[in-house]
Kinemage of the C-alpha trace (Angstrom):
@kinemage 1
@onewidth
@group {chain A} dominant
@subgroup {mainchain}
@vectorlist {calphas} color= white
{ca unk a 1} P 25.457 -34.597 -22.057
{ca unk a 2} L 23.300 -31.997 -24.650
{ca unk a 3} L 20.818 -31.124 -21.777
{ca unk a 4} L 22.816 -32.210 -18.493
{ca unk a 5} L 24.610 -29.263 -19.020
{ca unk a 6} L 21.876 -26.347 -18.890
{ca unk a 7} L 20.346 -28.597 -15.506
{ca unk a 8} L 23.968 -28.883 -14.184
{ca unk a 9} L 24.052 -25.250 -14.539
{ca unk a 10} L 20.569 -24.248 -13.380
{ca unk a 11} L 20.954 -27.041 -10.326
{ca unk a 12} L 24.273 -25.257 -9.224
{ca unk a 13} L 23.330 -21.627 -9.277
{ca unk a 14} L 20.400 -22.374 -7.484
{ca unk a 15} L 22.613 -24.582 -4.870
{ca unk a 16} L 25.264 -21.838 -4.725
{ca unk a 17} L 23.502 -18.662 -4.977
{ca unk a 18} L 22.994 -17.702 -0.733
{ca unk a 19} L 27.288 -17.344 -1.276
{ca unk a 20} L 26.394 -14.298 -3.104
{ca unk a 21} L 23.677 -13.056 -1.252
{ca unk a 22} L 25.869 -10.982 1.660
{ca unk a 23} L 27.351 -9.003 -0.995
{ca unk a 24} L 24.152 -8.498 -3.187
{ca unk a 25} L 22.682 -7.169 -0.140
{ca unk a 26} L 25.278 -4.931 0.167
{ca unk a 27} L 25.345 -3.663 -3.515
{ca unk a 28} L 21.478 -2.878 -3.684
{ca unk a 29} L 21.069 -1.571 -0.627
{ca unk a 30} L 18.605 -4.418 0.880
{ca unk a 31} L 18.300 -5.166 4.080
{ca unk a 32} L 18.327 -8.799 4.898
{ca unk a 33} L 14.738 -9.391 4.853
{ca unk a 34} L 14.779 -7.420 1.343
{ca unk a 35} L 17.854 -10.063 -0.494
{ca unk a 36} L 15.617 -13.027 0.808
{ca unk a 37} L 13.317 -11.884 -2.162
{ca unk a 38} L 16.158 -13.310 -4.989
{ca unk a 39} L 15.741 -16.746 -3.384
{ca unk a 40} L 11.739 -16.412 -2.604
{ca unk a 41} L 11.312 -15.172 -6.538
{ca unk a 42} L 13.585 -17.352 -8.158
{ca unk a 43} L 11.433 -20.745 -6.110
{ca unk a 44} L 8.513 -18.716 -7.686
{ca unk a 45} L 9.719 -19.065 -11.161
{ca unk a 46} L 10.657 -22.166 -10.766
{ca unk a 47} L 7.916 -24.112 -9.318
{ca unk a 48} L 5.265 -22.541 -11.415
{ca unk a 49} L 7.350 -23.560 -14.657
{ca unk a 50} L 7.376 -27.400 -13.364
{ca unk a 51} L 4.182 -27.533 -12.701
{ca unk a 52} L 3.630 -26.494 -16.501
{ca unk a 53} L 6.866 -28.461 -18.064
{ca unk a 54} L 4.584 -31.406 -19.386
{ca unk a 55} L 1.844 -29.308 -20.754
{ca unk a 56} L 3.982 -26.999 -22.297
{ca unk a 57} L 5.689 -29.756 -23.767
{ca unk a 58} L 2.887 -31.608 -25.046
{ca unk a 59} L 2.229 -28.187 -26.875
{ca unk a 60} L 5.813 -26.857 -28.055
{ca unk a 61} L 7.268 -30.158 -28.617
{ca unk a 62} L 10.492 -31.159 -26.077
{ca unk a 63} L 12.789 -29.249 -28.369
{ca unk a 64} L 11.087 -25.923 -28.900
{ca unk a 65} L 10.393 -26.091 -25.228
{ca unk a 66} L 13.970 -26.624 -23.868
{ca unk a 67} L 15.228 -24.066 -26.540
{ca unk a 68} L 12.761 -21.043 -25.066
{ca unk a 69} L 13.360 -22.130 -21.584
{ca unk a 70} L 17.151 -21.652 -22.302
{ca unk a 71} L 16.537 -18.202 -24.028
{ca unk a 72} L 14.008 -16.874 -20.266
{ca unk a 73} L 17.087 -18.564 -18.001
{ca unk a 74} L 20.048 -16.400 -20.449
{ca unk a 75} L 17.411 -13.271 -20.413
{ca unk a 76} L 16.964 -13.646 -16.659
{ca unk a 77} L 21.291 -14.386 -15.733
{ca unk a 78} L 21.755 -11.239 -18.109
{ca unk a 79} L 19.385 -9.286 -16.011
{ca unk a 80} L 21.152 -10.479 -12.933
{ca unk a 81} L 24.774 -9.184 -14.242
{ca unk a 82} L 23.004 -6.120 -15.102
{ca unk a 83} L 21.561 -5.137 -12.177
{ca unk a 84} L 24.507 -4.775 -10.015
{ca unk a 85} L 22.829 -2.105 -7.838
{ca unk a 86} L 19.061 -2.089 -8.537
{ca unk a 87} L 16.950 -4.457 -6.277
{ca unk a 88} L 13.856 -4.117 -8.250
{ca unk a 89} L 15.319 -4.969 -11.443
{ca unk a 90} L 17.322 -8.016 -9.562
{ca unk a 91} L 14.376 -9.139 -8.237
{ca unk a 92} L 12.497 -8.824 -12.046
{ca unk a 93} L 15.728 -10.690 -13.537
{ca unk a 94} L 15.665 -13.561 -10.870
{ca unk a 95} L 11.791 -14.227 -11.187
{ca unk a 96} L 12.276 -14.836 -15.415
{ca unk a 97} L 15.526 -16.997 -14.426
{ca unk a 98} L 13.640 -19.480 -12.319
{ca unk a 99} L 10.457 -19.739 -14.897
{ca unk a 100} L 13.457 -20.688 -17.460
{ca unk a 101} L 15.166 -23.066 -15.182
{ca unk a 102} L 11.968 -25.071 -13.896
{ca unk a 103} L 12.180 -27.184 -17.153
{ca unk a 104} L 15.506 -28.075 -17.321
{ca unk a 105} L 16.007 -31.195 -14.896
{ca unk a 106} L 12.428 -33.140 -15.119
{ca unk a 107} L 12.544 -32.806 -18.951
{ca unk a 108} L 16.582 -33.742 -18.841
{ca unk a 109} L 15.309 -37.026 -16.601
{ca unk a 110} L 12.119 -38.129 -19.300
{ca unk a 111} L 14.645 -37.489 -22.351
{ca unk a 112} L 16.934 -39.911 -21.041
{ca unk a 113} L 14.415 -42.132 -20.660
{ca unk a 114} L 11.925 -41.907 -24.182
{ca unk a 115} L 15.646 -41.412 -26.684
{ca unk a 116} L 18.100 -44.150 -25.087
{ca unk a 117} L 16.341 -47.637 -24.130
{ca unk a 118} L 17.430 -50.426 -22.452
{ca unk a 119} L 20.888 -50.734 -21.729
{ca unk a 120} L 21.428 -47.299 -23.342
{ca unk a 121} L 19.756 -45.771 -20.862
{ca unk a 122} L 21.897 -46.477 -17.804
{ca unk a 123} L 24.502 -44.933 -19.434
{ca unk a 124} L 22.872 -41.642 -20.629
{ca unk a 125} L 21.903 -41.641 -17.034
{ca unk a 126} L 24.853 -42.137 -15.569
{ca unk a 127} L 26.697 -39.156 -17.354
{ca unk a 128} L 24.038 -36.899 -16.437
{ca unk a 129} L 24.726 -37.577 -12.623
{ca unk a 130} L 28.711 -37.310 -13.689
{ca unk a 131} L 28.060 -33.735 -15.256
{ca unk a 132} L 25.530 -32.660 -12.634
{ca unk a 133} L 27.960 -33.647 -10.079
{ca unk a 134} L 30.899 -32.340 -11.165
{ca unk a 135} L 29.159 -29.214 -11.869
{ca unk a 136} L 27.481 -28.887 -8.644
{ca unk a 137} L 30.766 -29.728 -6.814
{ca unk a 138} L 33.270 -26.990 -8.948
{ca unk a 139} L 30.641 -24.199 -9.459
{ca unk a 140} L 30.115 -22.986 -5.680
{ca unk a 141} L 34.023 -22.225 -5.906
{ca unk a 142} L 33.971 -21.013 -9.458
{ca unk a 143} L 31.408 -18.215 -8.601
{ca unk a 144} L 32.820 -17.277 -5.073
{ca unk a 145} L 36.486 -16.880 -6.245
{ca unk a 146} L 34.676 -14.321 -8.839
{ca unk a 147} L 32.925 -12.790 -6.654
{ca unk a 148} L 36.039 -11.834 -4.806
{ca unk a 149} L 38.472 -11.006 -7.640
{ca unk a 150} L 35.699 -8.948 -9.659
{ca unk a 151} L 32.426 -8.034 -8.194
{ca unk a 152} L 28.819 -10.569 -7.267
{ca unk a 153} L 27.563 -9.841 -10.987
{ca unk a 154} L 30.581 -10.793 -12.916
{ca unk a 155} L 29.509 -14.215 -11.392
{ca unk a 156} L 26.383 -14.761 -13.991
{ca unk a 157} L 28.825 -14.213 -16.551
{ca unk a 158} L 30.018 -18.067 -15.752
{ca unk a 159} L 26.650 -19.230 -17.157
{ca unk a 160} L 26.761 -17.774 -20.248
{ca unk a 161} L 29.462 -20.216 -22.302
{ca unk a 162} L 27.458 -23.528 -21.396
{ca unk a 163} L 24.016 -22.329 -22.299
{ca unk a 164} L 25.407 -21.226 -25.878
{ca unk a 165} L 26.862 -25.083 -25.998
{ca unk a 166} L 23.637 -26.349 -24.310
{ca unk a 167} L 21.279 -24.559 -26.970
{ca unk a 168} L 23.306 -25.242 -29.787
{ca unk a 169} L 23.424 -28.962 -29.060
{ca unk a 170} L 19.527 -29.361 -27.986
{ca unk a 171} L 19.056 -27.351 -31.470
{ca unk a 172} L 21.445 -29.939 -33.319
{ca unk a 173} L 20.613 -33.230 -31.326
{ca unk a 174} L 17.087 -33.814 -29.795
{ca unk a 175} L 14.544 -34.188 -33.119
{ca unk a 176} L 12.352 -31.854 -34.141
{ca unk a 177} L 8.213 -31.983 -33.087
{ca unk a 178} L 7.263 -34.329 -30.607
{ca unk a 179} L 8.671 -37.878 -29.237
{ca unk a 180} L 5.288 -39.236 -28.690
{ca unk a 181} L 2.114 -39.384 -30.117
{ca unk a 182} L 0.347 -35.766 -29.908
{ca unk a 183} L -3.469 -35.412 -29.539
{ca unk a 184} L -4.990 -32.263 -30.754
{ca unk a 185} L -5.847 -30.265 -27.491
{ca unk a 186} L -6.765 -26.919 -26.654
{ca unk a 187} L -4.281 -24.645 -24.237
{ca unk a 188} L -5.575 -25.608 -20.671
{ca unk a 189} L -5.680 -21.715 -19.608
{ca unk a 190} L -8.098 -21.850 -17.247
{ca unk a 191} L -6.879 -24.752 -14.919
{ca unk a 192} P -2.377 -22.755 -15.956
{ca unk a 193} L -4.354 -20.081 -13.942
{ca unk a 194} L -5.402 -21.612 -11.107
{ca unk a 195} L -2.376 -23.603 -10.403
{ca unk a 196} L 0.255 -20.596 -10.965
{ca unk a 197} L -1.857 -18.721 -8.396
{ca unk a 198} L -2.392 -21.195 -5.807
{ca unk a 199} L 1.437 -22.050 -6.151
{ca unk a 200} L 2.398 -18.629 -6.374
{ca unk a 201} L 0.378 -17.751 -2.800
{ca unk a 202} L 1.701 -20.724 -0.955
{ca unk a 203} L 5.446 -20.211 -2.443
{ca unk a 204} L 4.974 -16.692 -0.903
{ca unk a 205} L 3.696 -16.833 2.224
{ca unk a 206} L 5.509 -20.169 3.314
{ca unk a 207} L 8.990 -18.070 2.253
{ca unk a 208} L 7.730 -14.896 4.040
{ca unk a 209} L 5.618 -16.527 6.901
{ca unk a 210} L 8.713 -16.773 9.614
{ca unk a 211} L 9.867 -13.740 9.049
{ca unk a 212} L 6.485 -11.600 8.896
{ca unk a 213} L 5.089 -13.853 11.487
{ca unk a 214} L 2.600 -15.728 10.010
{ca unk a 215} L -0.766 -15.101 10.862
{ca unk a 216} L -0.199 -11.762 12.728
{ca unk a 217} L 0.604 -10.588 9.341
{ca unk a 218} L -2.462 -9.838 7.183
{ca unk a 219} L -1.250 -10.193 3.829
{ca unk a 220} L 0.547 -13.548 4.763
{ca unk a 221} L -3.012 -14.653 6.198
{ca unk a 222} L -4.723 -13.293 3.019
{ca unk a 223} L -2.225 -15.296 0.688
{ca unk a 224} L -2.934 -18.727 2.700
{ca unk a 225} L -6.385 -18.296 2.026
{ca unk a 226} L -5.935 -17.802 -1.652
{ca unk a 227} L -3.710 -20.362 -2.100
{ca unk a 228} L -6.429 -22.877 -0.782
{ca unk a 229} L -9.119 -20.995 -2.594
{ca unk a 230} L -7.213 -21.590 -6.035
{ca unk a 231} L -6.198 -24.696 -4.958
{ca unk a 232} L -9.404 -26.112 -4.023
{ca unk a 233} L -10.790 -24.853 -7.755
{ca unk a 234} L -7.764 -26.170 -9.424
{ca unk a 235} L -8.973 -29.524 -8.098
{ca unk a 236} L -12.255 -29.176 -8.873
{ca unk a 237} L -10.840 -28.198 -12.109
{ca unk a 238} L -8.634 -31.250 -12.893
{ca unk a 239} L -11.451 -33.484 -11.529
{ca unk a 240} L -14.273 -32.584 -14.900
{ca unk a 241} L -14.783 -35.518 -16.898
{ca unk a 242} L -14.290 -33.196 -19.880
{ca unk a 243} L -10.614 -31.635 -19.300
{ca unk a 244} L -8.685 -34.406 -20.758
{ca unk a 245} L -5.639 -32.984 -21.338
{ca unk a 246} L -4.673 -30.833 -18.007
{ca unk a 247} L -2.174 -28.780 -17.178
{ca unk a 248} L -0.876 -30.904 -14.462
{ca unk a 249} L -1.645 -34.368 -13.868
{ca unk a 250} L -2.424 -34.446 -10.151
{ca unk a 251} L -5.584 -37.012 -10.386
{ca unk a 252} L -3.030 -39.515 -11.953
{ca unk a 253} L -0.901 -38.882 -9.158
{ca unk a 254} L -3.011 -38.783 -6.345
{ca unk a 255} L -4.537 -42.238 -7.317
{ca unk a 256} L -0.919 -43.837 -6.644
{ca unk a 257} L -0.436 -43.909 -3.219
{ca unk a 258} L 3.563 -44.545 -4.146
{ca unk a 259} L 4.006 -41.386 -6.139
{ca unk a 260} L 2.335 -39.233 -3.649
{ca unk a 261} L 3.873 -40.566 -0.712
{ca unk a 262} L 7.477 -39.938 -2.448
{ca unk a 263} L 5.992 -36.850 -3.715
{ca unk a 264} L 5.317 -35.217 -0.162
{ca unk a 265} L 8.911 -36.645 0.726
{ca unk a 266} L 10.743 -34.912 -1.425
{ca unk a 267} L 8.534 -31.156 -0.778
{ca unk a 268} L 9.603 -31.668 2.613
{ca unk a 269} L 13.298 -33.041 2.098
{ca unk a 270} L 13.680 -29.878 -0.375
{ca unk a 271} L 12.086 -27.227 2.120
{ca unk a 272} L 14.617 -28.454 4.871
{ca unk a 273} L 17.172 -28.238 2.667
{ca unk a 274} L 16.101 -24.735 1.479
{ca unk a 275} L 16.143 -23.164 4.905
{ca unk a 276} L 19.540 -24.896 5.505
{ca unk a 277} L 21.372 -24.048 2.773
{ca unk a 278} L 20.227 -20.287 3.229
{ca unk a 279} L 21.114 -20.196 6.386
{ca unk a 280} L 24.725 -21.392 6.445
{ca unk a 281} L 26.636 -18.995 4.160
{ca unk a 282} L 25.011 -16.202 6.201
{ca unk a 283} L 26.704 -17.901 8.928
{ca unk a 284} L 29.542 -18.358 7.310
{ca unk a 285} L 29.906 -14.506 5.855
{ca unk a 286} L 28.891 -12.972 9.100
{ca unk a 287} L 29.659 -14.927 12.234
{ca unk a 288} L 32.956 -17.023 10.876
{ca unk a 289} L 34.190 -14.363 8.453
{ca unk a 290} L 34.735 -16.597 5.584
{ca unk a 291} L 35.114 -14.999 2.039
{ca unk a 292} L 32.780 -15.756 -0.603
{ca unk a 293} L 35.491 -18.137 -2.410
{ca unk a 294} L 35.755 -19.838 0.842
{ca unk a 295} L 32.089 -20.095 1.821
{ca unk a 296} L 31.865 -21.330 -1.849
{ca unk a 297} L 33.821 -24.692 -0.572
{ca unk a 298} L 31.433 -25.072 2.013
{ca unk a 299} L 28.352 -25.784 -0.527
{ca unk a 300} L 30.959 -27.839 -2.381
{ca unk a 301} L 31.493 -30.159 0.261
{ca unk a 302} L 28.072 -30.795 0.618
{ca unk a 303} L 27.719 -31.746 -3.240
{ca unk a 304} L 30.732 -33.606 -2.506
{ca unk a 305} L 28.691 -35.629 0.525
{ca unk a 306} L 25.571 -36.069 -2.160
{ca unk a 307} L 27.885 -37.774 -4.723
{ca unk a 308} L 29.807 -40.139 -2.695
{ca unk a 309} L 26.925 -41.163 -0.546
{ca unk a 310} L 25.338 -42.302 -4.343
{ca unk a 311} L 27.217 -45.338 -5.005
{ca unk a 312} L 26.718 -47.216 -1.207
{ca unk a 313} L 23.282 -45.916 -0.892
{ca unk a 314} L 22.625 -47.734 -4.652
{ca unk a 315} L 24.731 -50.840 -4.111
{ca unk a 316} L 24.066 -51.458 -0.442
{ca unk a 317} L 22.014 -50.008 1.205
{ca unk a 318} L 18.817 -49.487 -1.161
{ca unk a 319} L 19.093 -53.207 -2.179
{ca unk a 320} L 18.924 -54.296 1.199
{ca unk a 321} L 16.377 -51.978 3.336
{ca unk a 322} L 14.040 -51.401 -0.174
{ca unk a 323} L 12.771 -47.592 -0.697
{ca unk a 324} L 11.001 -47.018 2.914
{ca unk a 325} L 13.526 -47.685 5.390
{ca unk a 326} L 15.941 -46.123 2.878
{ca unk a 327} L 13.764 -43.039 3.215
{ca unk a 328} L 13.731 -43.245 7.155
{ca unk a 329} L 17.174 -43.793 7.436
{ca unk a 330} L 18.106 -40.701 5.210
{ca unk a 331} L 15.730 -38.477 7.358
{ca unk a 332} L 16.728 -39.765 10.621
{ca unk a 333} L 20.506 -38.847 9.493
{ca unk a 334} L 19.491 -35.686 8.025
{ca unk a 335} L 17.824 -34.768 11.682
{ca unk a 336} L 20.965 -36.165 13.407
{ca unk a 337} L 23.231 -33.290 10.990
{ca unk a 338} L 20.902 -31.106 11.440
{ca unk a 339} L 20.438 -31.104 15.189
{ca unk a 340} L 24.045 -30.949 15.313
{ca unk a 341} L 24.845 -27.639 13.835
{ca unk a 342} L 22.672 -26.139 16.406
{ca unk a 343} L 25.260 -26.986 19.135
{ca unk a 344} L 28.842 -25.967 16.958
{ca unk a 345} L 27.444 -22.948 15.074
{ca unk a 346} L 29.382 -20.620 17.343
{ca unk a 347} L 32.241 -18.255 16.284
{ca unk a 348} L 35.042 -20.418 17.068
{ca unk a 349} L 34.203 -23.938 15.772
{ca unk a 350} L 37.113 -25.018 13.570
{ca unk a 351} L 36.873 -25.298 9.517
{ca unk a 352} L 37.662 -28.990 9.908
{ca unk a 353} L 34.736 -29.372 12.146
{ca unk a 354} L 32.484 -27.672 9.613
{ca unk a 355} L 33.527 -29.159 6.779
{ca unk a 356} L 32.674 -32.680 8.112
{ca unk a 357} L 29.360 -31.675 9.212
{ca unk a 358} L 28.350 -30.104 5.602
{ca unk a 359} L 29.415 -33.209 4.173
{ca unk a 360} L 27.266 -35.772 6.190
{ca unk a 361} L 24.607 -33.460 5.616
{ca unk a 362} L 24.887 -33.648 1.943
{ca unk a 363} L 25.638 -37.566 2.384
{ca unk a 364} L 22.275 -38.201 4.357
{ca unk a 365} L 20.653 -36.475 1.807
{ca unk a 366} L 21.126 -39.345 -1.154
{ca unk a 367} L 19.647 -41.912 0.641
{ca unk a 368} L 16.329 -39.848 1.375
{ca unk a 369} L 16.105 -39.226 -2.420
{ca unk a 370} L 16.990 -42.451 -3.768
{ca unk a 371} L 14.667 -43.908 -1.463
{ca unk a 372} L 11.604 -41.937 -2.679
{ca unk a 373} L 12.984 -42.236 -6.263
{ca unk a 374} L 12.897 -46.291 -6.138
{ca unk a 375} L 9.688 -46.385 -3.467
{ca unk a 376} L 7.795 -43.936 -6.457
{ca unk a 377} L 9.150 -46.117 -9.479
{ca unk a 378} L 9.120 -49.806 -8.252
{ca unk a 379} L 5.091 -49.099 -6.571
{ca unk a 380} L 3.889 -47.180 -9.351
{ca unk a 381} L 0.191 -48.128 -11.699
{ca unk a 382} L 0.422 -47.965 -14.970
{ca unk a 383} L -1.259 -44.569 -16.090
């Protein structure tokens, strides 16, 4: 419950934040092409500060780290409240907010694991999915109905409360220094550098690509070859005999075919999802006429679809087909929902229609991630 709340929070303003994005754009004076920058930014943030969760960890200890990544999340919400019609500093605000929230839900996932054991554990586990859930599922509404009684900004506000109550109880709860044995290792700088800019080119130009058209675009071209470039030397990098302690793992992973099968599965699970869930309250807002509250029950019924798909997809399902064919039948329903919308997305399809479709896509969705969960876990080497 201590740090389920903070990656309950982070998890749901990330899910629920393309219900704000019509009257952002609107505020600051963006064009549509302009707003996509609070979602491309915010990825930004937040992939380069997974990538570094474990080695910052290993260096700040789990609670200094989850204390300073709650302090860049508050600095970045506060930035977003106070920017209610300046793009740039938006944009500034939503970069430090996704650096701050890329820690929260692998670290909330290992801390469950290393401080309750055994039996323990399932249940630690099992309230973070209740709080996540119920977060996920009340939050989309929470935000929209502010949105319309107040103004778009007054929405960050929402965060505030549980961070204080997340920070104090990480402070008061999760012990001090380190929950594992700590060698003495010097800051990997040179290999942080290499993977923030190889991650930071490829997060850019695969957000921007479609709509600067790819390689008729120079600067999209330019950032596809630096993202190999830095990728290829963070490789070469992580490969020395004499950088023990990396920044990020990836020869440990790469060497089990199990983790990096169900690691590719979920980058291309999430950058479906991405695109989808952008996509559909600008729908919504524009072509239906929804109002933010309303659009706001939209992502909620797809939350809803993730959480009740859980329990069959655990008790039946993965027990019967095993993590593969749990994967492939997640994907093939995903592709069936998806393939779907591109036939009733017209101005006139009813609510109820809608509304059943969002929640069989966020139902198709569980079994594709339990699937690569339990295919990564039960295949895994020992490191």
């Amino acid at each position: 419950l201590t740090v389920a709340m903070v990656t309950a929070i982070e998890i749901s303003n990330r899910l629920s934040i393309n219900v704000l994005l019509p009257d952002m754009q609107g505020n600051v004076a963006a064009n549509s092409d302009e707003i996509s920058w609070v979602v491309t930014l915010y990825n930004l943030g937040f992939l380069c500060s997974m990538a570094l969760s474990s080695w910052m960890t290993r260096v700040l200890g789990a609670r200094k780290h989850l204390l300073y990544s709650i302090g860049l999340y508050s600095i970045g919400a506060l930035g977003c409240f106070l920017s209610p019609h300046n793009l740039q500093s938006l944009l500034a605000a939503r970069l430090i907010m996704g650096f701050g929230g890329g820690a929260f839900l692998v670290r909330t996932v290992i801390l469950a694991g290393l401080m309750f054991p055994g039996k323990a554990r399932v249940a630690a586990v099992t309230w973070l999915y209740t709080v996540l859930l119920f977060f996920m599922f009340t939050y989309p509404i929470a935000i929209g109905w502010i949105a319309d009684q107040t103004h778009w900004n007054y929405a960050f506000l929402l965060d505030f409360p549980f961070l204080a109550l997340g920070a104090y109880l990480v402070w008061k709860l999760i012990p001090r220094g380190y929950l594992f044995r700590r060698r003495r290792e010097k800051p990997d700088i040179r290999g942080a550098f290499f993977l923030i800019t190889a991650l930071s080119c490829l997060q850019l130009a695969t957000s921007r690509g479609e709509r600067d058209e790819w390689f008729d675009s120079t600067w999209i071209t330019l950032a596809l070859v630096a993202a190999i470039i830095f990728a290829v030397l963070y490789l070469w990098w992580d490969s020395r005999e004499y950088n023990a302690a990396p920044v990020f793992h990836l020869r440990m992973i790469w060497r089990q075919g199990a983790i990096r099968a169900s690691y590719g599965i979920v980058l291309i699970v999430g950058a479906i999802l991405g695109a989808g869930l952008y996509v559909l309250p600008q729908y919504l807002r524009y072509v239906q006429d929804f109002s933010t509250a309303q659009t706001g029950w939209f992502i909620s019924a797809f939350t809803f679809g993730l959480g009740t798909s859980n329990i069959p997809s655990l008790r039946f399902v993965l027990p019967r087909l095993g993590g593969p064919k749990t994967v492939g039948l997640g994907l093939v329903c995903m592709a069936v929902t998806f393939s779907t919308f591109i036939y009733v997305w017209t101005p006139t399809t009813p609510t109820y229609l809608l509304l059943g479709l969002v929640y069989l896509q966020g139902a198709s969705l569980s079994p594709t991630l339990l699937g690569a969960s339990n295919f990564a876990t039960g295949n895994a080497l020992p490191a």
